[in-house]
N, C-alpha and C positions, 0 to 999 in steps of 0.2 A: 463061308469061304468066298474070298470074292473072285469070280472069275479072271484071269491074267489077257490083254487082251493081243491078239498075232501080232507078231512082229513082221512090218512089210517094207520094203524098198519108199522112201518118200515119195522121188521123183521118178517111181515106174520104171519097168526094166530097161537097159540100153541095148543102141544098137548095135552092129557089128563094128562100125568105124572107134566108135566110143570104146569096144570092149575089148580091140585090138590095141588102142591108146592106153587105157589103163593096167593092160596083159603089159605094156613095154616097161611102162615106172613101175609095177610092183613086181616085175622080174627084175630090176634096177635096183632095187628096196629089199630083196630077200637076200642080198647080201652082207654078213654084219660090218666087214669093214667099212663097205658104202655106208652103211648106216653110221657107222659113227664120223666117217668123215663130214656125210649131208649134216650131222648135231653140229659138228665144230662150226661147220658154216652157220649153218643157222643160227647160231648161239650168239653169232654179233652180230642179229638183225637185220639191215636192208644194206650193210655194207659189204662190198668185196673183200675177198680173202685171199693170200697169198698161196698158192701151194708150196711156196720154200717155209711158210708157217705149219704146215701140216705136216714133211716129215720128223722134225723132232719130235712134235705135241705127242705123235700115234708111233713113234718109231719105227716105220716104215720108209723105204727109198724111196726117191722122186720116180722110176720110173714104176712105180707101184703104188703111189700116189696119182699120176698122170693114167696108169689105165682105168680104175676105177672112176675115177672124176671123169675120162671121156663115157666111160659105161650112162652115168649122172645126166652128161649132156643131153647124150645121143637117144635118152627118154625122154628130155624135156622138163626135167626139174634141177637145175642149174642153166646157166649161164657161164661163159666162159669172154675172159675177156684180154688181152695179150699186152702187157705193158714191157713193152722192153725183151728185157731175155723174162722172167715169168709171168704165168699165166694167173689169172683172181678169177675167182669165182664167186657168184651171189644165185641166191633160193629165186626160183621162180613162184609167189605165192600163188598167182591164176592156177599152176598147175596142180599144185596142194588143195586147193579149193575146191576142184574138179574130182580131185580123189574123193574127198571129204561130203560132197553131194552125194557123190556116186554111193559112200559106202552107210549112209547115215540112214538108220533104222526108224522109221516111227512107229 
């Protein structure tokens, strides 16, 4: 039988600033409709997204739309950007990326 070998943090524990930053997005993230909002975004890559495209797609109202996307912001994994009367939004990938260190097992 071959020995399995521990599974450890790559890049070593973090600190409290780091662990308070990642406590906000994945409290951000444990919500499904977030979730599936951040997919619709994401799913058209490094472009902006309308939010008057997101209440049909998810059948949801704009102003249930607009709370969870500020939820999105105000962790740092969106972007918000004001064209007119609506608001686009696009993925922050640095901030994905930082999750993604953070949680990657060697």
């Amino acid at each position: 039988m071959v020995a399995q070998e521990c599974c450890s943090l790559t890049n070593g524990p973090i600190g409290a600033d780091e662990a308070q930053r990642a406590a906000g997005m994945l409290k951000a993230l444990a919500d499904p409709m977030r979730l599936r909002l951040l997919s619709h975004i994401a799913a058209q890559g490094c472009g902006a997204v309308c939010a008057c495209d997101l209440t049909d797609e998810l059948g949801i109202s704009q102003p249930t739309v607009s709370h969870h996307m500020k939820k999105l912001v105000d962790a740092g994994l969106l972007t918000r950007e004001q064209r007119g009367k609506w608001a686009h939004y696009s993925v922050v990938p640095e901030a994905f990326a930082g999750l993604r260190r953070m949680l990657e097992l060697g």
